[in-house]
N, C-alpha and C positions, 0 to 999 in steps of 0.2 A: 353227460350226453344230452341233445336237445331233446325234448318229447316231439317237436317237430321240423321237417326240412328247414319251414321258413324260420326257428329261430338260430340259425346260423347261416354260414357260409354255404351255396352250393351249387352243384354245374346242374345245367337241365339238359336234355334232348327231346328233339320237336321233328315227329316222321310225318309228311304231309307238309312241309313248309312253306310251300305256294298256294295252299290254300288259303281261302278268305279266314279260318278259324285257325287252323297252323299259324300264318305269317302273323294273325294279331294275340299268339302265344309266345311266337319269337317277340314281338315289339314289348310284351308284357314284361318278359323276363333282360329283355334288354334294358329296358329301365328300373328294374329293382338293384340294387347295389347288391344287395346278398347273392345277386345269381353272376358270381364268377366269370362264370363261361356257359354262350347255351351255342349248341350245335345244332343247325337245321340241316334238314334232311328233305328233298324231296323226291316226288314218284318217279319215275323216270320219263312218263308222260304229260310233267309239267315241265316248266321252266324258270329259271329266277335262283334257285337255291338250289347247293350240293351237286352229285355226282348221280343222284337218282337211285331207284331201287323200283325194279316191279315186281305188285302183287301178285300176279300171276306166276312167277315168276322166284320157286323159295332159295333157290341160288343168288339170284341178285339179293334176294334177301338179307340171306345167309352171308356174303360178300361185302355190303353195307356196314353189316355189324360187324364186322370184323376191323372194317376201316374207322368206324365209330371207336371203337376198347381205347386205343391208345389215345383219348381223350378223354377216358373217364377215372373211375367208377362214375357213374349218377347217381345223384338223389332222386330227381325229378325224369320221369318219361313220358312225354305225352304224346299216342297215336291220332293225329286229326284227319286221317285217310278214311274213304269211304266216298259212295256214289250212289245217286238216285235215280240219274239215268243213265241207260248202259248200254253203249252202241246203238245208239237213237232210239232205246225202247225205254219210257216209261212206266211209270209202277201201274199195275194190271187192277184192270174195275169190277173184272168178274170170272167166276171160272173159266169163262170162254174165251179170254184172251189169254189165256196162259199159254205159256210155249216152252219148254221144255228144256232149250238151250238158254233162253234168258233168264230161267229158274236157276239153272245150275250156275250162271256165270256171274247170276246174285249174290249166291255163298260164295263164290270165287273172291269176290273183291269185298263184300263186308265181313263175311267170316273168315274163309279158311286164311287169305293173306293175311288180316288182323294177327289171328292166332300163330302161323309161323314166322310173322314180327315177336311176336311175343315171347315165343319159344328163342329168338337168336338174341333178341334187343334182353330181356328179364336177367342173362349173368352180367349185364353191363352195370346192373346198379349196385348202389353201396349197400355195406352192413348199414344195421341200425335201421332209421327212419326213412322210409323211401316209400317214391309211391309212383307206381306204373297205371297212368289213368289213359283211356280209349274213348272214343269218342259215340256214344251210342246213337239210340232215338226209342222217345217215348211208344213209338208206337211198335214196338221190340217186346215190350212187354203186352206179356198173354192175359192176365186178368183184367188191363183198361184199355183193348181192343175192345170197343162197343159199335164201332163202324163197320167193321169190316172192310174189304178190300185192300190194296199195294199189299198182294201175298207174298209174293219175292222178297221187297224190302221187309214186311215183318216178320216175315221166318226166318231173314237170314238175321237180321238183328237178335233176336229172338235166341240163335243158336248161338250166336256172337258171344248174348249178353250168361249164358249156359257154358260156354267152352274160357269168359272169364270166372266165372265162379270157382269152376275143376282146377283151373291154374292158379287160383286165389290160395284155395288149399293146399296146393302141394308145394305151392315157394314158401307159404306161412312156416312150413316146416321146419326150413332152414334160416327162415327172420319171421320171425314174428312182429316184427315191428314194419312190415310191410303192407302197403294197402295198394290193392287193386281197385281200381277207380270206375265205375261203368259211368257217361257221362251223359246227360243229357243238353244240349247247347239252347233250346229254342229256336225259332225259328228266325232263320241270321240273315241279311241281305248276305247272297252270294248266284254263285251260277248254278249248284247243285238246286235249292231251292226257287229261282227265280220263277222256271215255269209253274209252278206252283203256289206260288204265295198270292195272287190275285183274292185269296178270301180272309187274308190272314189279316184283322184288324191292326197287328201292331207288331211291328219284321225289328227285329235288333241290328245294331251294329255287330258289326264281329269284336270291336274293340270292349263295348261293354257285354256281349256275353262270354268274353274272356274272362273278366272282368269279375261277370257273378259265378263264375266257373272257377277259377282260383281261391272267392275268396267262400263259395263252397268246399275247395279241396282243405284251405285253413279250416275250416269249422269240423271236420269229420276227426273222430275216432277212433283207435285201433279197434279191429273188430276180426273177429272169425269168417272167413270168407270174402266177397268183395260187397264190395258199395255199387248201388244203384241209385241214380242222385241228378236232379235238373241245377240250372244254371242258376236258381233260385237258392238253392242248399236244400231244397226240398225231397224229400227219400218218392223215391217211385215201387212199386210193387213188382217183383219179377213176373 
């Protein structure tokens, strides 16, 4: 048996596949020979790929996955869904703009839909060597918050990157040869980032932080619990 996905044969699946980092996961895996078959999946709020699934939404989830099985097992899952602006509100600068409904609708779409992907997509993969990777952000992690503010987006990250750890655990159970993947991308030309990136010295393609993100997921480990890891293969601190 391989010690890892890529030294064999294998199918992937890609949720988020109209995304700028989704669709250059699908292009990745559509040009590697070893990847079989990859199924894209998109939200049901984009367009371009699949039949859609919404966050909000753990039925359509739950229904997604179902129409996904009879294409798999997978080796490879990769969740690139997630949003930094959310019904025209941006990430909050100080306690005083917080609001309450855009708090909660933060966990909605980085956390909770994440996690019950998680829950319906994690029996689609194979025994053996597999690896269910999500797509995080640095600033999700609580000890290299040195800024402060965008509360929303890093508590829900934050909870995200805590509710993959829990589920890290309890699928190890049944494979140990499974790795949950917490990801960090950098920061990518797309539309989620663009209002934003005005200070960012140096914005990526999405093709090469696919790129440094795969050949991150090659360099990792089996490990007790999940990986927390930028597109560099660099470990980030929970």
């Amino acid at each position: 048996m391989p010690a890892s996905i890529f030294d064999a044969d294998y199918k992937a699946l890609v949720l988020g596949a109209s995304g700028a980092i989704g669709s250059g996961f699908v292009q990745a895996f559509r040009a590697d020979s070893r990847c079989v078959h990859v199924q894209a999946v998109s939200r049901s709020d984009a367009s371009g790929f699949g039949s859609g699934f919404d966050l909000l939404d753990p039925k359509s989830i739950e229904q997604q996955a179902l129409m996904c099985k009879a294409l798999g097992p997978y080796q490879f899952i990769v969740d690139a869904t997630g949003a930094l602006t959310i019904e025209g509100i941006g990430p909050e600068k100080s306690l005083a703009q917080l609001d309450s409904v855009a708090l909660m609708r933060n966990f909605e779409i980085n956390a909770i839909g994440p996690v019950m992907a998680l829950r319906h997509f994690a029996p689609l993969l194979a025994s053996g060597p597999c690896i269910y990777a999500k797509l995080s952000a640095r600033v999700g992690s609580i000890s290299d918050n040195q800024k402060g503010g965008w509360y929303g987006y890093r508590a829900s990250k934050a909870a995200l990157n805590m509710l993959l750890q829990t589920a890290a655990i309890e699928l190890q159970r049944k494979n140990p040869q499974l790795q949950v993947v917490a990801l960090q991308p950098g920061t990518v030309k797309s539309a989620l980032s663009k209002p934003f990136a005005g200070n960012v010295s140096h914005l990526l393609e999405p093709q090469d932080s696919v790129a440094g993100m795969l050949a991150a997921l090659k360099g990792l480990s089996p490990k007790s619990g999940a990986h927390f890891v930028d597109y560099k293969g660099e470990g980030i601190a929970w």
